[in-house]
C-alpha positions in Angstrom: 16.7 323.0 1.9 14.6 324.1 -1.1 11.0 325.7 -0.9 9.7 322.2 -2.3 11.4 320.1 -0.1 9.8 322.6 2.9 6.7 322.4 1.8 6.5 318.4 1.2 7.7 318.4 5.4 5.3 320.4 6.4 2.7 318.6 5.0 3.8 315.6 6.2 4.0 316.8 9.4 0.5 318.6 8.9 -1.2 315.3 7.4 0.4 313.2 10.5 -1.6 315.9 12.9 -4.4 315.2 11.4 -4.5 311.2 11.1 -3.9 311.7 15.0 -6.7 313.6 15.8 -8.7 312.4 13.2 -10.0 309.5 14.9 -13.8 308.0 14.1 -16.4 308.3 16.5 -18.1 305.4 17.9 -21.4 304.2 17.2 -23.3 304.5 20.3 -25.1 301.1 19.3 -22.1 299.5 18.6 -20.9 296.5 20.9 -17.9 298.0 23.8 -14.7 297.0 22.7 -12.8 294.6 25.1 -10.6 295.8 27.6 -7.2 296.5 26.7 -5.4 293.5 28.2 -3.9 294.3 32.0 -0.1 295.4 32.6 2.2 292.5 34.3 4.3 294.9 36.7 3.5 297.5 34.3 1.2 301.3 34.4 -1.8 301.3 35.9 -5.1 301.9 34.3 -5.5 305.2 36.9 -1.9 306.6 35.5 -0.3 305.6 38.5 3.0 304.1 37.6 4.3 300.6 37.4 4.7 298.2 40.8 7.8 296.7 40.1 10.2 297.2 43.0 13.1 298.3 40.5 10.9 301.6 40.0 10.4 302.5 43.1 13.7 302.3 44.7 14.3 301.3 48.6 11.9 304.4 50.1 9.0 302.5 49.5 8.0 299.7 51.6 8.1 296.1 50.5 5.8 293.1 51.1 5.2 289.7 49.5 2.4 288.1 47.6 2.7 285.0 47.5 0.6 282.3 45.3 -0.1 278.6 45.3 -2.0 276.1 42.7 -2.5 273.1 43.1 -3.3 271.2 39.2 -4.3 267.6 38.8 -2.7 265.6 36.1 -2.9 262.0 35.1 0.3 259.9 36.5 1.5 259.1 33.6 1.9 263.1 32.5 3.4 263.7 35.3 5.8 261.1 35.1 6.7 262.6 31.4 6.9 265.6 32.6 9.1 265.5 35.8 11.6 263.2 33.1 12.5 266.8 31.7 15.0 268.2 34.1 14.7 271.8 32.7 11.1 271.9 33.4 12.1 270.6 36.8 14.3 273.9 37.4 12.6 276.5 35.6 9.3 276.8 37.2 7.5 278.9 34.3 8.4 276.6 32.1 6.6 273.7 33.6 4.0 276.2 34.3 3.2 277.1 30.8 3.4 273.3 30.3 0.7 272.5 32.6 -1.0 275.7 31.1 -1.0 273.6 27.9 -2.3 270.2 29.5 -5.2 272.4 31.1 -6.2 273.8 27.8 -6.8 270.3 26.2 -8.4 269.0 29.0 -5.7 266.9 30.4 -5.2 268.5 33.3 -7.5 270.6 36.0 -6.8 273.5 38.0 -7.7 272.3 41.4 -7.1 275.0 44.1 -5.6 278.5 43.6 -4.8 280.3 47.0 -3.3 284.1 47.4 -2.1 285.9 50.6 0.1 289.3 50.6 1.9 289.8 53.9 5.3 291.9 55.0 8.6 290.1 55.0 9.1 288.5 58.4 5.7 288.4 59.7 3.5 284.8 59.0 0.4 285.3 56.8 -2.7 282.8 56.7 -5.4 282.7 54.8 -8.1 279.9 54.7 -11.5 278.8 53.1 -12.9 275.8 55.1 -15.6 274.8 56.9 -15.6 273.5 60.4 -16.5 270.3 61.2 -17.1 269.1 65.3 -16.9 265.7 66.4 -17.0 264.5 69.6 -13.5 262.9 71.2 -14.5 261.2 73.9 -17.5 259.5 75.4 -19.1 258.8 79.1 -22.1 256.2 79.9 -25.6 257.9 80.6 -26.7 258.3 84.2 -29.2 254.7 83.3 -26.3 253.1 82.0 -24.6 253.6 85.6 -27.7 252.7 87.2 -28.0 249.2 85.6 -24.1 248.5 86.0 -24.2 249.1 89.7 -23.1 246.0 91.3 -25.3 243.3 92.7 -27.1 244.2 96.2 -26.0 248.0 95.9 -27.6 251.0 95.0 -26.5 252.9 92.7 -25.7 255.9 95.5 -23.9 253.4 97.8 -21.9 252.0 94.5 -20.7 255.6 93.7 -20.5 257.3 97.2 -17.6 258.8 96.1 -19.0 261.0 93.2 -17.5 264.5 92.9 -18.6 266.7 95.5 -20.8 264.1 97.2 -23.1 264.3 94.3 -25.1 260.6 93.6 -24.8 259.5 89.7 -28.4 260.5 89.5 -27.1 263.9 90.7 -24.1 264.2 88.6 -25.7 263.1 85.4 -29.0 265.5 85.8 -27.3 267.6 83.1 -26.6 265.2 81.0 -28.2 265.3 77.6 -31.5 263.0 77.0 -33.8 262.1 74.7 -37.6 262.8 74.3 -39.1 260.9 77.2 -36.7 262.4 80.0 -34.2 259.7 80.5 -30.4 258.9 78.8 -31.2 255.6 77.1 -29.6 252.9 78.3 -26.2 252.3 76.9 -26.3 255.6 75.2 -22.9 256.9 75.6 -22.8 260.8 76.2 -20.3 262.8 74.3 -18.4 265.2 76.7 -15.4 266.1 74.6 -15.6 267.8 71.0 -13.0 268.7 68.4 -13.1 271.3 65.7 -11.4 270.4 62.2 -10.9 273.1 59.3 -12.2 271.3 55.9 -11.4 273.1 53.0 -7.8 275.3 51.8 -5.3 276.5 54.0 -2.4 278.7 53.2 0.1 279.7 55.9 3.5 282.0 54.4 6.6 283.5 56.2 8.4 285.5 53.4 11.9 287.1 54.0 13.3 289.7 52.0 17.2 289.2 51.5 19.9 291.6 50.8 17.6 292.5 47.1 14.4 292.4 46.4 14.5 289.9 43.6 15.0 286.8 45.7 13.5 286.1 49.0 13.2 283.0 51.6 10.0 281.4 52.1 8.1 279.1 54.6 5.3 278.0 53.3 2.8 275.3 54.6 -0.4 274.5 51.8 -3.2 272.1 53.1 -6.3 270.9 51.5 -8.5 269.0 53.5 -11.4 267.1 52.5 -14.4 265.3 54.8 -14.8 261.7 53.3 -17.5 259.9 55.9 -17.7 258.4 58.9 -16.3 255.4 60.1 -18.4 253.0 63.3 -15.7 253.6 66.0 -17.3 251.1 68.2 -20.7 249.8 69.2 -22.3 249.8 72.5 -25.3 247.1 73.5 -27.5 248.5 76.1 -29.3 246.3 79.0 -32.4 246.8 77.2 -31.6 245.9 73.6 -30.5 249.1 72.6 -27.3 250.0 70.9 -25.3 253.2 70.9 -22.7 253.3 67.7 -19.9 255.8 68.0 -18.9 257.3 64.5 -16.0 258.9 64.1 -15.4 261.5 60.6 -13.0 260.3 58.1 -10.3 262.7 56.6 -8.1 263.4 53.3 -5.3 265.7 53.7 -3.0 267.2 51.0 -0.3 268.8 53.0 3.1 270.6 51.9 5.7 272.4 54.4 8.5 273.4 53.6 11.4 276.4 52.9 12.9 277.6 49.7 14.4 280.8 47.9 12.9 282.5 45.4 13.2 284.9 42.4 10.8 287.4 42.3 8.2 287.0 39.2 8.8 283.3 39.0 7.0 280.3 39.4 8.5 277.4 41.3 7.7 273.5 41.3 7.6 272.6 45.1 6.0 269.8 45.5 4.1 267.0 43.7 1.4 265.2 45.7 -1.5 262.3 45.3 -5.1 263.3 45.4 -7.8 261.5 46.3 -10.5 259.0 44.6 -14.0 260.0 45.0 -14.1 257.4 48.0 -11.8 259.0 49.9 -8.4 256.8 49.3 -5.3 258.1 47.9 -5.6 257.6 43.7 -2.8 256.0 42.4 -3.8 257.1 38.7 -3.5 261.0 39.1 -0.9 263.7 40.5 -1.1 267.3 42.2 1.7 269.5 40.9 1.7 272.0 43.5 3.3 275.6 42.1 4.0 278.8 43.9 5.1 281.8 42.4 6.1 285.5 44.3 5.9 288.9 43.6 7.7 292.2 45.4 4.5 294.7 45.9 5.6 298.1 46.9 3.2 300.0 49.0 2.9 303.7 47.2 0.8 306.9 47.6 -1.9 307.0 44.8 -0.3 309.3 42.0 -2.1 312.0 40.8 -3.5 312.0 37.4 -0.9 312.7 34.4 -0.8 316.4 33.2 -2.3 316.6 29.1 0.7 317.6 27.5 1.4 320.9 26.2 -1.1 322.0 23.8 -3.7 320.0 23.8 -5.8 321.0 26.7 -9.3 319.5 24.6 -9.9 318.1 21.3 -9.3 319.7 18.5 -11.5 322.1 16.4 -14.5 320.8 15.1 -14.2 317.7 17.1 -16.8 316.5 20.1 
């Protein structure tokens, strides 16, 4: 190689140094730049390295995060949509579809739930709000009194009250209103139920003989509290009336088993929702997706060495 020829490399070499090092400094009252965008299975910001299982190998353990969406869409969208049998089959396809309907406002992303749990062991994870209602119902201790039968008192009528206790005696505990007494006809609640309102999402992954595909149980529920309904109505001897209401329910409810690849979204299920009186809405549609990923449980890795060389900026810089 000729002197010339040397000398054009090393400059090139020397000029490329530079442009690397070079760089501008920021403006201290300039705006922060945005955030690089994150890594899908990729590095982490920290240096660590990426979480796909592939990386990792088998001495690492494995669990299973497991995602579900729920996204309203008109009927006839869905209809058109669940025509196209490749969307049917390939899950991110008909994800990135519905992607597309959401960002022209023809669709709405209902409900997104998350739960990461080890293969073989069930997961839940809810956000509701618990409703009690009472069950069942016995008359107040008045209501007893003026139902004893004609010429009887109302110890002799019930003589064979639990533990020889009168009526007056068994109901003394009973609930009562200002002014002492049960009124009459009021019927006294004894049993109660609790009911979860709100999102429910209860998983059993299984890893299989790889990583990339697993079985899954999986059992979504959205529950909504529409109202009360009169369960019955109860005249009293004086006038009064007791009404029993009962609370009114919607439920959106999936269960069901299926294999998965790992990374990839899956149509499951596609459900009605419910009109803003509580029916079932004929007009719309809930595409109900789910999607895994293998997450590897790892030490925190140590940050990267600088390489050789370059220990600090360079000379002159900051």
């Amino acid at each position: 190689m000729s002197t010339k020829s040397r000398n054009i490399g090393c400059l090139a070499v020397l000029g490329l140094f530079v442009a690397v090092w070079a760089q501008p400094a920021e403006d201290p009252a300039s705006p922060p730049r945005a955030a690089p965008p994150a890594f899908e299975n990729g590095p982490d910001q920290d240096g660590g390295v990426t979480t796909d299982a592939g990386d990792f190998g088998d001495d690492f353990p494995a669990m299973i995060q497991t995602r579900v969406e729920f996204i309203d869409v008109s009927h006839e969208d869905a209809t058109r949509l669940l025509e196209n049998d490749y969307l049917v089959k390939h899950g991110d396809e008909m994800r990135a579809r519905l992607q597309d309907l959401t960002n022209d406002g023809k669709a709405k992303l209902m409900e997104t739930m998350m739960v990461l749990g080890r293969s073989g062991q069930k997961s839940t994870v809810e956000s509701v709000r618990e409703v009690i209602f009472p069950t069942s119902y016995e008359p107040s201790a008045a209501s007893a009194q003026a139902a004893a039968p004609a010429g009887k008192t109302t110890n002799q009528a019930n003589a064979a009250a639990p533990d020889g206790k009168t009526t007056n005696q068994a109901n003394a505990a009973a609930p009562k209103p200002p002014g002492g007494l049960p009124a009459p006809g009021l019927a006294i609640p004894t049993t109660f139920e609790t009911r979860n309102v709100g999102s429910t999402l209860e998983v059993e992954p299984t890893i299989g003989n790889s990583d990339e595909f697993i079985d899954l149980r999986l059992k979504p529920e959205l529950t909504f509290d529409t109202g009360r309904e009169v369960y019955q109505k109860q005249a009293g001897p004086s006038g009064t009336e007791a009404v029993i209401q009962m609370p009114l329910f919607y439920v959106v409810r999936v269960a069901t088993g299926l294999t998965l690849a790992n990374g990839c979204y899956q149509l499951v299920a596609v459900v009605s929702p419910k009109t803003a009186n509580g029916i079932t809405d004929p007009t719309r549609k809930l595409f109900v997706m789910v999607r895994r990923d293998t997450v590897r449980a790892r030490p925190k890795q140590p940050p990267a060495a600088p390489a050789a060389g370059k220990t600090g900026p360079p000379p002159g810089g900051s």
